[in-house]
GUSEDO-262794 format. One line per 3 residues: number of its first residue (from 1); their letters; for each residue x, y, z of N, C-alpha, C, O. Coordinates in steps of 0.05 Angstrom, whole numbers, plus 5000, padded with zeros to 4 digits. Each point is the difference from the previous one (the first is absolute). Layout:
% GUSEDO-262794
NUM> a> X,Y,Z,X,Y,Z,X,Y,Z,X,Y,Z  ... .
END
This chain:
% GUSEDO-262794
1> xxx> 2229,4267,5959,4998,5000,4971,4979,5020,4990,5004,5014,4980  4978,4988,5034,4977,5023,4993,5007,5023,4994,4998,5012,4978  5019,4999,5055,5016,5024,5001,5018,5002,4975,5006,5022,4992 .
4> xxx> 5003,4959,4996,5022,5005,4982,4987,5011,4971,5009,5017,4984  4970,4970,5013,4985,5004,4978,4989,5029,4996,5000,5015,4980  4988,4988,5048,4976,5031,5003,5024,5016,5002,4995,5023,4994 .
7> xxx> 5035,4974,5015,5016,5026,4985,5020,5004,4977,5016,5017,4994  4976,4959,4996,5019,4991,4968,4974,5018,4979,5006,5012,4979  4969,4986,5030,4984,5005,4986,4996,5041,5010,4987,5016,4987 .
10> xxx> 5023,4987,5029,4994,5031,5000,5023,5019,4985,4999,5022,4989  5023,4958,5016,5020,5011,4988,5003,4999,4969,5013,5017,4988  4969,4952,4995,5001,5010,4983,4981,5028,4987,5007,5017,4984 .
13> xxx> 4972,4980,5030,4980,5028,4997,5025,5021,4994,5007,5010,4979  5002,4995,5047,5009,5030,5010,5026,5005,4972,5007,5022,4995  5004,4952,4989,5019,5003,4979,4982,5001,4976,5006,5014,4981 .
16> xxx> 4966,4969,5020,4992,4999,4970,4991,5023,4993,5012,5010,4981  4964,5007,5031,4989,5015,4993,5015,5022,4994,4995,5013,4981  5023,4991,5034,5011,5030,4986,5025,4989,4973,5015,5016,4989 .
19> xxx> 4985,4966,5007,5014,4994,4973,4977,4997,4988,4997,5022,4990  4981,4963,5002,4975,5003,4984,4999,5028,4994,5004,5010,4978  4989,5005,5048,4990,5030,4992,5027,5019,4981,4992,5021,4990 .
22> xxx> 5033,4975,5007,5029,4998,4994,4994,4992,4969,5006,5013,4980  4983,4966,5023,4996,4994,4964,4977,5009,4985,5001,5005,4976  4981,4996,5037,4980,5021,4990,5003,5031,4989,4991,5008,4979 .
25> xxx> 5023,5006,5040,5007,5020,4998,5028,5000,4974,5000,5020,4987  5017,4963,5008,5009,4998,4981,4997,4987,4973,5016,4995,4982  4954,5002,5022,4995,4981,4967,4978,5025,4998,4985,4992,4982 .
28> xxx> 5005,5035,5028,4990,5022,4993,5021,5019,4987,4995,5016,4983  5035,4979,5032,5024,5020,4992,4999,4983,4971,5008,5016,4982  4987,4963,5009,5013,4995,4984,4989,5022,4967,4978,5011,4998 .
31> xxx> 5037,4991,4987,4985,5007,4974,4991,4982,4984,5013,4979,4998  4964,5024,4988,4985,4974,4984,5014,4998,4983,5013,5017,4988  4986,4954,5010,5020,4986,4977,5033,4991,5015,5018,4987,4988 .
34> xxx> 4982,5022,5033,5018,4985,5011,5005,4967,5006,4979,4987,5002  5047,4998,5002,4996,4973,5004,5003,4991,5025,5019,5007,5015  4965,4977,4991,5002,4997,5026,4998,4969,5002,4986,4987,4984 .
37> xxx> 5028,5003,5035,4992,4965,5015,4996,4997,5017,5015,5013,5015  4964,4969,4997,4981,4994,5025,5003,4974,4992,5000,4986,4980  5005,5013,5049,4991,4968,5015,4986,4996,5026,4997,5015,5020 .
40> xxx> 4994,4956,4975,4969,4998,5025,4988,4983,4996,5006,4982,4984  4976,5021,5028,4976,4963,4995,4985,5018,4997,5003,5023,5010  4973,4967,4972,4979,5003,4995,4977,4999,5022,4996,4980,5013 .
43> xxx> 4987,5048,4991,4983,5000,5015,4973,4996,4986,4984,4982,5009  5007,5038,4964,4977,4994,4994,5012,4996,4969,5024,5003,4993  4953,4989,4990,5005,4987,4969,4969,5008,4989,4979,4990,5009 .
46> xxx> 5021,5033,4966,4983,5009,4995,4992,4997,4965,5015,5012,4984  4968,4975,5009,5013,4987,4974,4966,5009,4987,4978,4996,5009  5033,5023,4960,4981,5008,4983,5008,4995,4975,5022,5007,4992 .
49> xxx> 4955,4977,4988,5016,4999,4976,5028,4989,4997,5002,4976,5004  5024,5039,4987,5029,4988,5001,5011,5024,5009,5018,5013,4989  4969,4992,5034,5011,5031,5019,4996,4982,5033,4978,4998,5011 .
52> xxx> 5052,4990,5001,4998,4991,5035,5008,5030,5006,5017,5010,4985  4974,5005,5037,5014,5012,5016,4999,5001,5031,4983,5009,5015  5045,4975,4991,5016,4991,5019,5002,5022,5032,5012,5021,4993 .
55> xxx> 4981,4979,5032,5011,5005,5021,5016,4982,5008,4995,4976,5002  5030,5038,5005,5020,4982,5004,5015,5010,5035,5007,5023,5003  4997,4958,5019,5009,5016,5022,5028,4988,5009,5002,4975,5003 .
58> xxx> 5015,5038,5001,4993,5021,5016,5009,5030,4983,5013,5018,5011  4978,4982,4964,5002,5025,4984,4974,5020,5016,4984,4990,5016  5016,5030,4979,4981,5017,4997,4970,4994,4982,4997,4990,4978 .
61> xxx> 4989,5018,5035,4973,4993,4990,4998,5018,4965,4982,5015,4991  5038,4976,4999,5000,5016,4974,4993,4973,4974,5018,4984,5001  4966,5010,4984,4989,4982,4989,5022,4995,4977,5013,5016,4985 .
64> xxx> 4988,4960,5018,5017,4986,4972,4992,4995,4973,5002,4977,4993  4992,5034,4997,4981,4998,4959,5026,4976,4992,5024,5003,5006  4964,4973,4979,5012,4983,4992,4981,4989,4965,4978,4990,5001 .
67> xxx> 5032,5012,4984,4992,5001,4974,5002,4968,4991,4981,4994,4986  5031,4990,5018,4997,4979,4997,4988,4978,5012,4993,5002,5024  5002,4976,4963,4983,4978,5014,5019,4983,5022,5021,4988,4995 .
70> xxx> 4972,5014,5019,5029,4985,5028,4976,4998,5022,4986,5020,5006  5011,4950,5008,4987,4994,5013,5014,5005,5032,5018,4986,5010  4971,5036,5000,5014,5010,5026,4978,4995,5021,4976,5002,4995 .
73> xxx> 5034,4991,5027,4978,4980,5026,5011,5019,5022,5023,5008,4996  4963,5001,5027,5007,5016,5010,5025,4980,5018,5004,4976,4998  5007,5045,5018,5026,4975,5007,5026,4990,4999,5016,4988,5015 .
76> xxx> 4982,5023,4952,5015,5001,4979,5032,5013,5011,5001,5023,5009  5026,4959,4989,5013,5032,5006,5008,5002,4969,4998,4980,4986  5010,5045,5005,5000,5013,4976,5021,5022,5002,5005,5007,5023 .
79> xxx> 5012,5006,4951,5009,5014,4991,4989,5022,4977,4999,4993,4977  4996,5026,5028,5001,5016,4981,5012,5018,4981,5010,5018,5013  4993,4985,4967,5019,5014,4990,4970,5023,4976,4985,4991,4982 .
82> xxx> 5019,5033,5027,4983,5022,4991,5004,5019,4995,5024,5003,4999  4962,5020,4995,4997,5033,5000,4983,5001,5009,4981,4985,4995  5019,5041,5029,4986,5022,5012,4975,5011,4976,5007,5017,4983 .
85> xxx> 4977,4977,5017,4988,5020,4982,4970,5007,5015,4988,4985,5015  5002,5048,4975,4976,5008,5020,4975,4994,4976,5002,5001,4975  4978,4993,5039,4972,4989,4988,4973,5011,5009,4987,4988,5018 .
88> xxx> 5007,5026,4974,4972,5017,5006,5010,5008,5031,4987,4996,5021  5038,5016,4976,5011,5022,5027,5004,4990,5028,4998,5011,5021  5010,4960,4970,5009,4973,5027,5027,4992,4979,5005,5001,4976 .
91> xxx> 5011,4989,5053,5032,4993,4989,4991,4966,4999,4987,4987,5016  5025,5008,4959,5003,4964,5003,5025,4990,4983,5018,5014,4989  4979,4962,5013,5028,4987,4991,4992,4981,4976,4994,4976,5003 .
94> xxx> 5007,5036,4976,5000,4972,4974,5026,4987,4989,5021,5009,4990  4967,4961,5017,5023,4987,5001,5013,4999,4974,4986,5013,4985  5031,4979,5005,5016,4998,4978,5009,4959,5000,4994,4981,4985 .
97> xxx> 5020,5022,5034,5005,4961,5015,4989,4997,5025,4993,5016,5017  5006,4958,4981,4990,4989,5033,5009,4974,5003,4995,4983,4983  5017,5014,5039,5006,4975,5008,4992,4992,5017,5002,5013,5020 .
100> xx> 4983,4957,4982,4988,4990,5020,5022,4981,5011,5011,4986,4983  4996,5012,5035,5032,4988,5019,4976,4978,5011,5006,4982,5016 .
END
């Protein structure tokens, strides 16, 4: 059972990372103001004022701007529905909807 695990777990490596690095590289192709949807659980939850912004995985370490008040716990799995837009010369994603599933 060990064995099965320590190569269930390399293989997901050897598939995730180069699709991560795959979506990275395509949410830079993107042009700002584009629409984009992400899905994922929530890794971190960063909350200022009525500004959360969301890391969500297994997206790209590209930050989620969320404008509304919505109580998100990391954990979370979630839907996004956004635009691409660039912010002091970093790509992020402001949401438009969000669904917490």
């Amino acid at each position: 059972m060990e064995k099965f695990i320590r190569v269930s777990a390399i293989i997901a490596t050897l598939i995730g990372l180069p699709l991560v690095f795959l979506l990275v590289n395509s949410l830079d192709a993107q042009p700002s103001g584009s629409a984009i949807e992400l899905t994922g659980v929530v890794e971190r939850v960063w909350q200022k004022n009525k500004v959360t912004i969301l890391t969500i995985a297994p997206a790209p370490s590209v930050p989620v701007v969320v404008f509304d008040e919505m109580p998100f716990e990391q954990g979370n799995n979630i839907t996004v529905y956004g635009r691409v837009k660039e912010y002091r010369g970093k790509i992020e994603i402001v949401a438009e909807e969000v669904r917490v599933d």
